[in-house]
N, C-alpha and C positions, 0 to 999 in steps of 0.2 A: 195138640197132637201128642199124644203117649208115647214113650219110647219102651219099646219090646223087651229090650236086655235089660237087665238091673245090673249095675259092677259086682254085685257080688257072686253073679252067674257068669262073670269073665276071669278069665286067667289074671296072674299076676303080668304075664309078659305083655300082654293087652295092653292093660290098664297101667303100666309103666311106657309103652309107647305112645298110647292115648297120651297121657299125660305130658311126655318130650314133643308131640306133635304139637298139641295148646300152647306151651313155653314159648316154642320158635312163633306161631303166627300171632300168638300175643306181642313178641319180641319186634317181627315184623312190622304189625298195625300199630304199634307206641309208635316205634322209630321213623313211622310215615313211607315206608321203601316200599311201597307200592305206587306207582305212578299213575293215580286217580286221583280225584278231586275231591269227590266224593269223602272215599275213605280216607282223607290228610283231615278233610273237614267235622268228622266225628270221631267222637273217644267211640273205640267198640270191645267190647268184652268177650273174651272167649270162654263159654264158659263149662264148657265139657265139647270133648272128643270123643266118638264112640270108634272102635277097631273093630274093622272085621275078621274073624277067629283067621284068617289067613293073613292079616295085614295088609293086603292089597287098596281094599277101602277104606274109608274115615267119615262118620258124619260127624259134621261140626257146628256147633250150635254155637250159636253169638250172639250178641244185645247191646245195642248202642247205648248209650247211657241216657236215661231217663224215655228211653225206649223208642226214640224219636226218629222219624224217617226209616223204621226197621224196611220198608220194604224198599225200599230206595238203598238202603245199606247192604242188603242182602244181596239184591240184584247186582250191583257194583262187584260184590265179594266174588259172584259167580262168574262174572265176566274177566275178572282176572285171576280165574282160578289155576292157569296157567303158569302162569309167575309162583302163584303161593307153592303151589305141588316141586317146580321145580328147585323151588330155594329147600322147601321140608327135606327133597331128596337130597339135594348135598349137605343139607347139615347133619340128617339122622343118621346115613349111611348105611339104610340097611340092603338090601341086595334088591326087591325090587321099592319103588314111590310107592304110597298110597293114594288113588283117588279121592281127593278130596271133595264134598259134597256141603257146601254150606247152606244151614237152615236157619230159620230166627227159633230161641230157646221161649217156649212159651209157658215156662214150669213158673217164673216170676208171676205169669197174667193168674198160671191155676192157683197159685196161694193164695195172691189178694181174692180170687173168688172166693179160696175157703174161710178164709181170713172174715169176709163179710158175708157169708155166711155166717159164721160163727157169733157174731156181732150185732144181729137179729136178735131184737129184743126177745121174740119166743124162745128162739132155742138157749141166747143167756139165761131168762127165768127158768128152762127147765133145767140147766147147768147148776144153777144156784140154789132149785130144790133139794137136789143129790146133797150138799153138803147140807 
């Protein structure tokens, strides 16, 4: 799945809230303060927050470590998305929550594909004729 916005087509204000938003539910999912089973039972990565130019919404991509049960993790995240929004709001303070919308980050799966692509004996020999 492609993401639309590149950070460098976001504000600074954005991309600094994006960023406080990650902090906290990374803070969150270390310290286990969510009351699932699920998410106590895997390490999960947060590893971009996207802000919508109003701050209202957030997509949050995640990734369990070693990428294991992503949809089983994901699901979980969504169902207690209630808690995560509520805590974001009293930590960031800003005047309204953002909707938080959690997705699995699938930009890890697209490098090993280009990765192997690249790795393809043809396209190394034809890497290696250039030089």
């Amino acid at each position: 799945m492609a993401r639309h916005s590149k950070p460098e087509d976001q504000s600074v204000r954005l991309l600094k809230v994006g960023e406080r938003v990650r902090h906290i539910l990374s803070e969150l999912l270390a310290r286990g303060e969510a009351h699932d089973d699920v998410l106590r039972a895997h390490n999960i990565s947060v590893t971009e927050v996207r802000m919508s130019p109003d701050l209202r919404n957030a997509k949050v991509y995640v990734k369990p470590l070693l990428g294991e049960d992503e949809d089983v993790v994901v699901k979980a995240l969504r169902t207690n998305t209630a808690f995560f929004q509520r805590e974001v709001a009293q930590r960031l303070g800003l005047k309204f929550a953002p909707k938080l919308q959690f997705r699995a980050d699938e930009s890890f799966d697209e490098a090993s594909r280009i990765e192997a692509l690249l790795d393809d004996p043809k396209v190394r020999r034809d890497l290696d004729d250039e030089d």
